[in-house]
KOLSETOR-6398 format. One record per residue (C-alpha): residue in three letters; z, x, y. Coordinates in pm, whole numbers, plus 50000, padded with zeros to 5 digits. Each point is the difference from the previous one (the first is absolute). Example, Ala and Ser with C-alpha at 12.3 -4.5 7.8 and 13.67 -1.06 7.14 Angstrom:
<nodes>
ALA507805123049550/SER499345013750344/
</nodes>
This chain:
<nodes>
UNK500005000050000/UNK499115013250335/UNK502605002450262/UNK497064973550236/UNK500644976049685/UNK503845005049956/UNK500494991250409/UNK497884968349926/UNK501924987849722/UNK503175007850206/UNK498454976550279/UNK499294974149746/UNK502984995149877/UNK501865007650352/UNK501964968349975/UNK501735002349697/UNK500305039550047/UNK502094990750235/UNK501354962849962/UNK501635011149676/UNK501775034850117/UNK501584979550279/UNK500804966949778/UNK501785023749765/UNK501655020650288/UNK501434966650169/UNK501354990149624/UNK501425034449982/UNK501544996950340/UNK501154965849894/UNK501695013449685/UNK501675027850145/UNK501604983550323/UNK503305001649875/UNK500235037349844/UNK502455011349871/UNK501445032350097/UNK501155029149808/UNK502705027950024/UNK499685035949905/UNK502865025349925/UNK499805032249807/UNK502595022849849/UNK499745040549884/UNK501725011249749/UNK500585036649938/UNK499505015049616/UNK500535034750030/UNK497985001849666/UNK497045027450160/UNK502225021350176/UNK503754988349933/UNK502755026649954/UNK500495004849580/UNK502835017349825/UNK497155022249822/UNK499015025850229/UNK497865015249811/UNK497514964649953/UNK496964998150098/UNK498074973350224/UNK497694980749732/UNK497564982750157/UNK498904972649718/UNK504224995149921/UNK500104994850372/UNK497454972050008/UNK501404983749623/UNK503315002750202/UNK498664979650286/UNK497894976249772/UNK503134990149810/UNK502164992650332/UNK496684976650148/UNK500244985649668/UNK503974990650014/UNK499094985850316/UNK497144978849927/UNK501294990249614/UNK500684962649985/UNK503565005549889/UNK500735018350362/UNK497974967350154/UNK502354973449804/UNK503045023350095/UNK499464997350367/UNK498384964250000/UNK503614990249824/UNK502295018850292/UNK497744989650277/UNK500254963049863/UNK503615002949912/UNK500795015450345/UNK498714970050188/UNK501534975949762/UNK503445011650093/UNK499104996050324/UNK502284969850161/UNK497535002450313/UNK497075015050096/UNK499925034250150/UNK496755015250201/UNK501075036949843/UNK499574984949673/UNK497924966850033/UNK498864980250276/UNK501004959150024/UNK496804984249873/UNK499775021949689/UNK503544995449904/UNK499764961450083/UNK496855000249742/UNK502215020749724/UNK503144978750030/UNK497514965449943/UNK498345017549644/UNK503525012449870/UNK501514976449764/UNK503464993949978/UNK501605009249645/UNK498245036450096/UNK503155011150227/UNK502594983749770/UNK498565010649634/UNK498295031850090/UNK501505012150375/UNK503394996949976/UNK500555002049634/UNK501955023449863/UNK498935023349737/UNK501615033749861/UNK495905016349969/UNK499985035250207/UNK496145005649891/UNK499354998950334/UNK501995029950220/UNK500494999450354/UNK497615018150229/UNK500975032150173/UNK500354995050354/UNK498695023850234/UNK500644997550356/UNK496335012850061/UNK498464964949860/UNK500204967550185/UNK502974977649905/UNK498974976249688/UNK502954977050044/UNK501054979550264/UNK503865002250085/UNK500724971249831/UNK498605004849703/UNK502255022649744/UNK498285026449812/UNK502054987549645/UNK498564963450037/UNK496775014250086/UNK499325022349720/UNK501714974349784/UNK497274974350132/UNK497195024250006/UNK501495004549578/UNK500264960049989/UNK496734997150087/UNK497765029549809/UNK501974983549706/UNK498614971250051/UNK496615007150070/UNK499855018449664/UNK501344968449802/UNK496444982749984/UNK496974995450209/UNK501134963350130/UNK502915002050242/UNK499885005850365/UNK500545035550038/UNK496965008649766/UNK497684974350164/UNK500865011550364/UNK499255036049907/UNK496434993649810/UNK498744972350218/UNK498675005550369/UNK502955003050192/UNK499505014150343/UNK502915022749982/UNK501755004349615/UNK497014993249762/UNK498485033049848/UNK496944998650190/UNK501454998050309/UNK502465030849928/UNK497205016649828/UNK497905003750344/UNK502505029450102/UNK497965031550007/UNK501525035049923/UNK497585032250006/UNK500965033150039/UNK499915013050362/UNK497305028249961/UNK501005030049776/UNK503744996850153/UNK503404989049790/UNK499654964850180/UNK499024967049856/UNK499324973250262/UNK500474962849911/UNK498934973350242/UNK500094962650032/UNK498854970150117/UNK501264968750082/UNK500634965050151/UNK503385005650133/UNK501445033050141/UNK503454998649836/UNK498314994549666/UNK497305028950056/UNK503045021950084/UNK502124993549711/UNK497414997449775/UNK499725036550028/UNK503275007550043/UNK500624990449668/UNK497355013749857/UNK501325033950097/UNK503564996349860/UNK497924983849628/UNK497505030850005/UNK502965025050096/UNK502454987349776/UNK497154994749688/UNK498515035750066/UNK503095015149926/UNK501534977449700/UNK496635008249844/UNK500075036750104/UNK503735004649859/UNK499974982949729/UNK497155018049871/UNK502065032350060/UNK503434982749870/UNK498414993549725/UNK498835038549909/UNK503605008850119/UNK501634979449714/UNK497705011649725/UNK500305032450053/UNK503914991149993/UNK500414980449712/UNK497355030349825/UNK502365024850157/UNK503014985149820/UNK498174994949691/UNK499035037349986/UNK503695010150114/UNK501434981949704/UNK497505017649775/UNK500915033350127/UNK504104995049942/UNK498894990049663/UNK498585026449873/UNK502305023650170/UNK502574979449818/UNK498055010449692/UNK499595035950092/UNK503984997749999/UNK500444984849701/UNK498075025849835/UNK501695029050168/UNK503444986349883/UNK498614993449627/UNK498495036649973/UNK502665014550178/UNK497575015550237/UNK501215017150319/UNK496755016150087/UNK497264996749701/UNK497905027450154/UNK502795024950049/UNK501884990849666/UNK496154998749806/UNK499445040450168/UNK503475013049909/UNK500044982749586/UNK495885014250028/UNK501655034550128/UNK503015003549737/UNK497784986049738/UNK497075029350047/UNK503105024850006/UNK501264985349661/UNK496495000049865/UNK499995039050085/UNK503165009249843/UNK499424975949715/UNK496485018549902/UNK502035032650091/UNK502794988249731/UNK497514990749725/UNK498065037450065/UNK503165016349974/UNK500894978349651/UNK497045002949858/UNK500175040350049/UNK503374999149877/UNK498854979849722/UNK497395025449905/UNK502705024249981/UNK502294985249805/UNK497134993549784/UNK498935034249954/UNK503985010549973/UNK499594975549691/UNK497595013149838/UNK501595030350010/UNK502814987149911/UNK498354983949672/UNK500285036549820/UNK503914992849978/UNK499184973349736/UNK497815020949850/UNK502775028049988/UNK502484975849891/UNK497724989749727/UNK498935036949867/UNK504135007550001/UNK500534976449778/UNK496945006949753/UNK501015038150038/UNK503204987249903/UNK498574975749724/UNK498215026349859/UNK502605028650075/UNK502424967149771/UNK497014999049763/UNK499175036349959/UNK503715007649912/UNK499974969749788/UNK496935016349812/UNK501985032150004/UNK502754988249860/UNK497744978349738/UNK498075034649963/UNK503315018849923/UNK500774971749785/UNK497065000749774/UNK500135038049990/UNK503454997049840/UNK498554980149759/UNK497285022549949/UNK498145004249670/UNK498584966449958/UNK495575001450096/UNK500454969550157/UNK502705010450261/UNK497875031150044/UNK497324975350164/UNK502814978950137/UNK501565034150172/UNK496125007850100/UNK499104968850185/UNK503694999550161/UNK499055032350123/UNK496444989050123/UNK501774973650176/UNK503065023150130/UNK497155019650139/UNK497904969250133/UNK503394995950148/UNK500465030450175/UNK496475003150164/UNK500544968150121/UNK503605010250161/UNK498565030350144/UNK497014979450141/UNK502374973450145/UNK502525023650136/UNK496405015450176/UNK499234967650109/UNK503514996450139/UNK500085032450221/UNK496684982150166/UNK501604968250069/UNK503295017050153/UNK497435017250256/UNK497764980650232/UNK495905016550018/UNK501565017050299/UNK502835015849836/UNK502674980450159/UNK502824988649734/UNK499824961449957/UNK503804999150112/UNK498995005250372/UNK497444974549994/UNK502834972449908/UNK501825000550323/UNK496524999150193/UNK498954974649819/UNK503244974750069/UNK500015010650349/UNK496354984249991/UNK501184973149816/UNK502904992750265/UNK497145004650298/UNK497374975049825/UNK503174974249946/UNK501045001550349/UNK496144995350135/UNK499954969249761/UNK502954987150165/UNK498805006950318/UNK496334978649940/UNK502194972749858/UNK501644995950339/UNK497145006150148/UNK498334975949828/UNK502414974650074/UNK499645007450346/UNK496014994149956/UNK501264968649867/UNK501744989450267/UNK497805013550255/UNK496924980249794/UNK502414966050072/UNK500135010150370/UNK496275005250007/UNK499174964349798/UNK502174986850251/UNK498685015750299/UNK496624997549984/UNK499404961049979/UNK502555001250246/UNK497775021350253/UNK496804976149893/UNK502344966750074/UNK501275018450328/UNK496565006850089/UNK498754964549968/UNK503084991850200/UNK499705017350276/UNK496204992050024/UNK501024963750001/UNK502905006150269/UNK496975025350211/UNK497684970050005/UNK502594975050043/UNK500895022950320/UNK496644999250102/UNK499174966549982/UNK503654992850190/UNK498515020950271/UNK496704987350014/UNK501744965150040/UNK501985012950243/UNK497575014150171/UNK497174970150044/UNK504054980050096/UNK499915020550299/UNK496504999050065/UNK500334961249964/UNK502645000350282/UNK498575021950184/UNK496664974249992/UNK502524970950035/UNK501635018250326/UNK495975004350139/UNK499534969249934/UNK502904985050185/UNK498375021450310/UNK496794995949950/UNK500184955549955/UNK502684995850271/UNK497624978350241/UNK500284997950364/UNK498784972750228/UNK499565026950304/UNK497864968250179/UNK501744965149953/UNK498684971650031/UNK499244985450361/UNK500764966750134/UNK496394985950088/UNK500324981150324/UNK496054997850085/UNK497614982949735/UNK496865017249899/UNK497304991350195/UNK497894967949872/UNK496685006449848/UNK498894969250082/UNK497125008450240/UNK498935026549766/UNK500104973349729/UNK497914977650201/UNK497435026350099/UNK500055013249619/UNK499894958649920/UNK496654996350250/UNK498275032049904/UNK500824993249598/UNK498184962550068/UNK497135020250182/UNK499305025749741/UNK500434970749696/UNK497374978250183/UNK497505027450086/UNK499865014649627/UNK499744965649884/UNK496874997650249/UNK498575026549840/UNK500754994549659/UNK498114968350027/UNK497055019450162/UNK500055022249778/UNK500204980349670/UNK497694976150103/UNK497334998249773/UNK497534977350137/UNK496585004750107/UNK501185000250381/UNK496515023250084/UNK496975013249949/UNK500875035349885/UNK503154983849773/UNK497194975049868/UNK497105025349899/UNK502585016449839/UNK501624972749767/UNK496704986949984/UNK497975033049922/UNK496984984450187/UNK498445002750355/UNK501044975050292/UNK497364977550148/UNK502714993050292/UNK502844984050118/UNK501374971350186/UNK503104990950215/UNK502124973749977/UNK499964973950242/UNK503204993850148/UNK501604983550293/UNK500145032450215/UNK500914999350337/UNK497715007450281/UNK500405043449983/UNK497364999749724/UNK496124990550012/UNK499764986749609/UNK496674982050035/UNK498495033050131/UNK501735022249714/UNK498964974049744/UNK496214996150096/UNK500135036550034/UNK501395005849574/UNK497054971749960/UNK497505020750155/UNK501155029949837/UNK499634980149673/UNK496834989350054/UNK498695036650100/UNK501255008949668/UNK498344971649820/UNK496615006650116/UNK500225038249942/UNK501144996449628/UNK497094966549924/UNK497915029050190/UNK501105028449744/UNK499124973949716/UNK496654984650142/UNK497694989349743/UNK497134974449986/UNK501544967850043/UNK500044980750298/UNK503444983749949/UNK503355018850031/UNK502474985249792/UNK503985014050095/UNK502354983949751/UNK503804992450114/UNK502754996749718/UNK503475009150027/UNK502995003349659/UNK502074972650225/UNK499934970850201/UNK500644999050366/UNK498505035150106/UNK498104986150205/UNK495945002249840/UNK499254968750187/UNK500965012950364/UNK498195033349940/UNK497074983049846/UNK499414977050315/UNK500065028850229/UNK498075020849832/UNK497264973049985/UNK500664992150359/UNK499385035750101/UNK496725004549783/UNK498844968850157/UNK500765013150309/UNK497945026949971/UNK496514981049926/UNK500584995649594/UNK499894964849766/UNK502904997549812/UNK501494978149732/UNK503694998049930/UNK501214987849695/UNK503414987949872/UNK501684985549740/UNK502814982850143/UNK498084984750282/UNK500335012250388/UNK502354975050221/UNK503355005449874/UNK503244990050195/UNK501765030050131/UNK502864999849833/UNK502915003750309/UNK502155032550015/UNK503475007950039/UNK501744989150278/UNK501125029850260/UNK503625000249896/UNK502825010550249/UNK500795025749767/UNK496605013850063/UNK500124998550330/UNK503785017249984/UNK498615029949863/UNK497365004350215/UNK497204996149737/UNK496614987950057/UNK499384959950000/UNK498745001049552/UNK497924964450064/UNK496405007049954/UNK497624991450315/UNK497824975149853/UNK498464995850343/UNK498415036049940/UNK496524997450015/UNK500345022949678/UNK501174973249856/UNK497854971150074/UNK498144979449768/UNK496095005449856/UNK499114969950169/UNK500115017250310/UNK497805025849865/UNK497554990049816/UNK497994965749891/UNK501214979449751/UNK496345011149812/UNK501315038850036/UNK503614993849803/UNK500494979549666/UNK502514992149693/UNK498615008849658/UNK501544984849682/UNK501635023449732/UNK498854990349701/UNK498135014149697/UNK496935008450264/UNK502855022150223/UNK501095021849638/UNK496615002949932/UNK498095005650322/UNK498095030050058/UNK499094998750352/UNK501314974150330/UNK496624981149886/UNK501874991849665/UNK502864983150187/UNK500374964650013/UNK500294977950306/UNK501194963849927/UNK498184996649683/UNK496665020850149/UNK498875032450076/UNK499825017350317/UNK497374991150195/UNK497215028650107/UNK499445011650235/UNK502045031249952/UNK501815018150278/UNK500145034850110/UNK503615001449851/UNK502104981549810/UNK503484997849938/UNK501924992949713/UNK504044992950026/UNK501374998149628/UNK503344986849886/UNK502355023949984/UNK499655017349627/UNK503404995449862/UNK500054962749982/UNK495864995849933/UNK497945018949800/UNK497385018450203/UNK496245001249883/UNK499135030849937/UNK496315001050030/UNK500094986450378/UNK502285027650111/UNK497605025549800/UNK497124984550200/UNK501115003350303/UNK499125024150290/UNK504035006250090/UNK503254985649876/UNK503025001050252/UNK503525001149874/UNK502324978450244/UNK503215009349975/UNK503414999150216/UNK501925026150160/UNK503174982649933/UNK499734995449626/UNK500845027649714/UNK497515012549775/UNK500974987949634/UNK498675015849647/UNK498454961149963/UNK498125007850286/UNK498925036049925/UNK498464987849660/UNK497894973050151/UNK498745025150242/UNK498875024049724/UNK498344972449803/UNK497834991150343/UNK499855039250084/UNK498015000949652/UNK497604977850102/UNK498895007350352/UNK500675035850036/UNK499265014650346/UNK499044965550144/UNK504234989050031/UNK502125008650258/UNK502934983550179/UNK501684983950325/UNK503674995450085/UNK500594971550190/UNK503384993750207/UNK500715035450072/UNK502415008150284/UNK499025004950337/UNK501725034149993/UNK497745006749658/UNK496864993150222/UNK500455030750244/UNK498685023749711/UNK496544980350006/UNK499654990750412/UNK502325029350143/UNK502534985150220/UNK500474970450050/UNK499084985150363/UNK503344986450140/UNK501765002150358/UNK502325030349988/UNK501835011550331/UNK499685037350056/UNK503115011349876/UNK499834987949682/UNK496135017849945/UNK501745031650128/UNK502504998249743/UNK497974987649723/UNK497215033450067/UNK503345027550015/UNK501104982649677/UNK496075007949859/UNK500395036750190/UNK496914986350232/UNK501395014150311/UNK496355001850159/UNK498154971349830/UNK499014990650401/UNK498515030250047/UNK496244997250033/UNK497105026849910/
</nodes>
């Protein structure tokens, strides 16, 4: 849209640019005569959580724990439990009130709470008694406004402000509950909820603020909400930090009692194993033992050399049986050998006898047997009385028992010693599961110490936290809230401007919306293009116009312009015949064929041709009356809609032509089947000869009658006639294509009723009276800022 056509549509539709911005800006004045006004307070409140003193000094600033720090107070504040909390005190606060104070509430508002208050609420839930301490008093601080009027006790208020929570957690029906979750101006949760706390920049302050109907109200509002947030912040801070404090206690105690019982069992053991000090007592028995072990091995070297000697002494000593044994067979046989002397001395006194002869002979044999083996033996004894050294056996004897005594006594001596081993072996059974027990002991009692300390360590860490965090959520309200004694300003002209300019806007963009979206023919360019064929022409409506424009002139100009076209397309398509016949047919009724076909034969007439109109319907119909010029019209500034029926445009063929140059044909089988205007049939006949120069052939409009194809085929040009005002439908579009099929080049088109506006595209502009100023505007809005100038 060019910024020429956007003015014009603005001028159009001037009157209800305008009457509707002001209708709705008189409502909105209307509406808002009796405004109501608000009050603003605000409040700071000082955190100290980004750059607070901290018993650590050796922490660190942590710029995400800052902001979590920050997000958790804004939280506290905005949480619904904080907004039922101080919706409860600020309603119980006024309902203690006996009479209405401006610091706290102004007349009217406390007039409007006393009427919605029932009765049974101060005797059942006010001023009952009950022994509940869930809620605690709030700290005072003489930096924050005063909360309480004089005459209102801070016991019966907290014991109200109890009463009451109590009972708005008891069900979702009672008073209390329905007060806070309706639309109360001043205690429901949307109303409390509108208090805004941000952080103040990077700084350690929080800034609430407030708005509301009465000053008192505004005031208190956020008075309380300081002493809730402060008092909140720091039950939820501590008993985070209490609550570390006591496990590491109770752990503490636990581990404590572990420790004293296995010290207890360290005891125990001591007393049972009679141990002083197991390492000390363990070294000495390891010490005496290794000496005992020396002089034990020392002891059993010594016995066995001793043993060895007394050994060898033995052997020696074995000859002494062996001398024993040889003195008494030398003195057997020395016994024997005189026994056979004497038996020898015997027989020889008794000699003569042979057989004593051999008797004396073999006593003598033996006697001398006898006496070699004496001699040998007494040889044998010498050798035994003498050791291989030469030492007499008798001084072997005493070295031999004083070997004997000295192998005894180191016998003795391992015996004890052994016993000793014995013992020692006892000690050393008892000793070492002892040292293996004590071990496992005192590991128990090291990591029971180290888990004591560990405990007792994160138990002063805890406190240490819990004392930080004492500092660090001890709120401050370093800015208090004010007592608002001027209203904000009304925004009641800004409303109504907003209000006006809103109204503008909407009815502009649904201007052109409609312009846009509208899909009908409205033009010659929109038409070829929906219609994907070439214009013939076009024709304006005829209205009731008032006297600025000239639309005879404009109308018998699009006729002449029409008619220029005409003969240069019939010239294009010349051919032998004589007659020209231009067939008229529209897809609907009431697009005005008839009117175009009577002017178009009254211009070729005109200009020196026969012509023969033909019609279907028949030529004198009754002009069917308009719409009347309602005063809504004429409100908005649009033009008059009625059509001018005393437009010459518009007048009947009569006035054109002779009654022997226009006639009605019948449609019958001969109108389907006709393949020429000669094949039509007039009352019963067929039309007379001669024939004229051209004739013209209005058919009924295509969707309702079927249209003979063979005429339209035969004819020199068929004209579309359709309206500007009427949208192009797929119905439409497929009747076209079917004709399209049959007369090819020889179809085209004309829009009928198209907008004066539309017109300026064909004729230029349009002539009209236009005073100076207005031509001056409308060439700097085209950028023609020398159109006058001449070459």
């Amino acid at each position: 849209m060019k910024l020429v056509e956007f003015i014009k549509l603005l001028l159009k539709h001037k009157v209800i640019l305008i009457a509707i911005p002001v209708v709705t800006g008189l409502l909105a004045i209307l509406l808002t005569r009796h405004p109501k006004h608000s009050y603003y307070s605000q409040t700071m409140l000082y955190t100290g959580l980004a750059s607070g003193s901290t018993i650590e000094m050796d922490k660190s600033f942590n710029y995400f724990a800052t902001n979590i720090a920050f997000d958790n107070l804004l939280n506290i504040i905005n949480s619904r439990e904080t907004q039922e909390e101080v919706a409860i005190r600020l309603f119980t606060q006024h309902l203690l009130l006996e009479q209405p104070d401006s610091r706290f509430i102004s007349s009217e508002a406390f007039k409007e709470i006393k009427d919605i208050i029932p009765q049974d609420l101060y005797d059942d839930v006010v001023y009952a008694h009950t022994s509940s301490d869930s809620i605690m008093p709030l700290s005072t601080n003489e930096s924050v406004v005063k909360t309480l009027p004089e005459s209102i006790d801070s016991q019966t208020y907290e014991q109200a402000v109890s009463n009451l929570l109590a009972l708005m957690k008891s069900d979702n029906s009672n008073f209390v509950y329905a007060l806070l979750n309706y639309d109360h101006p001043f205690y429901s949760i949307e109303a409390i909820s509108k208090v805004k706390a941000i952080r103040i920049s990077n700084s350690d302050l929080v800034k609430m603020s407030y708005e509301a109907e009465d000053p008192g109200i505004c005031q208190q509002t956020l008075a309380i909400f300081n002493e809730v947030c402060i008092k909140k912040y720091k039950d939820l801070k501590e008993n985070g930090s209490d609550a570390v404090i006591k496990y590491f206690e109770s752990q503490l105690s636990a581990s404590e009692n572990k420790l004293k019982e296995i010290e207890s069992v360290l005891l125990k053991f001591n007393q049972e194993n009679s141990i002083i000090n197991y390492y000390e007592q363990s070294k000495a028995v390891a010490i005496v033992k290794e000496d005992m072990d020396v002089e034990y091995n020392k002891k059993r070297a010594e016995l066995a050399s001793s043993e060895a000697s007394t050994k060898k002494l033995e052997q020696k000593l074995e000859v002494q049986e062996l001398v024993q044994e040889k003195s008494n067979r030398i003195l057997e046989n020395k016994k024997r050998l005189g026994e056979l002397n004497y038996e020898i001395a015997m027989q020889e006194a008794l000699a003569g006898d042979s057989d004593n002869g051999q008797r004396i002979e073999s006593l003598k044999k033996q006697a001398s047997l006898l006496q070699d083996e004496i001699k040998s033996s007494v040889s044998q004894l010498y050798t035994f009385q003498n050791s291989v050294e030469g030492v007499p056996t008798s001084k072997i004897l005493p070295e031999w028992v004083d070997k004997v005594v000295e192998t005894e006594g180191l016998k003795a001596r391992l015996d004890v010693m052994n016993q000793q081993n014995d013992e020692f072996q006892q000690q050393y059974a008892k000793y070492a599961p002892a040292g293996a027990n004590l071990k496992k002991i005192e590991r128990q009692i090291n990591v029971a110490e180290q888990e004591y300390l560990e405990i007792l360590h994160g138990l002063n860490l805890a406190k240490l936290k819990y004392q930080d965090t004492q500092l660090s959520s001890n709120l401050k309200a370093v800015d208090p809230p004010y007592f608002p004694l001027k209203p904000i300003p009304s925004k009641r002209k800004l409303i109504i401007i907003a209000v006006v300019f809103i109204s503008f806007i909407l009815v502009l963009v649904t201007l052109l919306i409609m312009k846009y979206f509208d899909d009908t023919l409205k033009n010659v360019s929109v038409a070829e293009e929906k219609l994907q064929m070439k214009a013939m022409g076009m024709f304006a409506k005829v209205f009731k116009s008032n006297k600025k424009i000239d639309q005879i002139s404009i109308q018998e100009r699009l006729t002449d312009l029409f008619i220029q076209n005409l003969n240069h397309t019939l010239k294009v398509q010349s051919d032998t015949k004589n007659t020209k016949t231009i067939t008229l047919f529209s897809t609907q009724k009431n697009e005005g064929k008839t009117v175009i076909a009577s002017n178009l034969a009254r211009k070729l007439k005109a200009s020196g041709h026969s012509v023969m109109l033909l019609n279907h319907s028949g030529f004198d119909k009754p002009h069917i009356s308009s719409n009347q010029f309602t005063v809504l019209h004429r409100l908005l500034g649009y033009p008059d809609p009625r059509i001018d029926y005393s437009h010459p445009f518009l007048d009947p063929v009569s006035a054109h032509l002779n009654k022997n140059e226009y006639m009605t044909y019948d449609i019958n089988s001969s109108f389907y089947n006709a393949k020429g205007f000669q094949d039509l049939t007039i009352k019963g006949t067929k039309i007379p000869l001669p024939q004229p120069d051209y004739v013209i052939v209005e058919l009924p409009n295509v969707l309702d009658t079927n249209y003979p194809a063979d005429l339209i085929a035969s004819s020199d040009l068929a004209l579309l006639i359709c309206r500007s005002n009427r949208l192009w439908t797929k119905a439409d579009d497929n009747l076209l294509n079917n004709i399209k099929t049959i007369v090819a080049s020889k179809l085209q088109f004309i829009i009928n009723g198209v907008e004066l506006e539309e017109v300026e595209a064909l004729l230029g502009e349009l002539p009209k009276k236009r005073s100076d100023f207005r031509v001056r505007i409308k060439n700097m809005l085209r950028f023609q800022f020398y159109l006058k100038s001449h070459i």
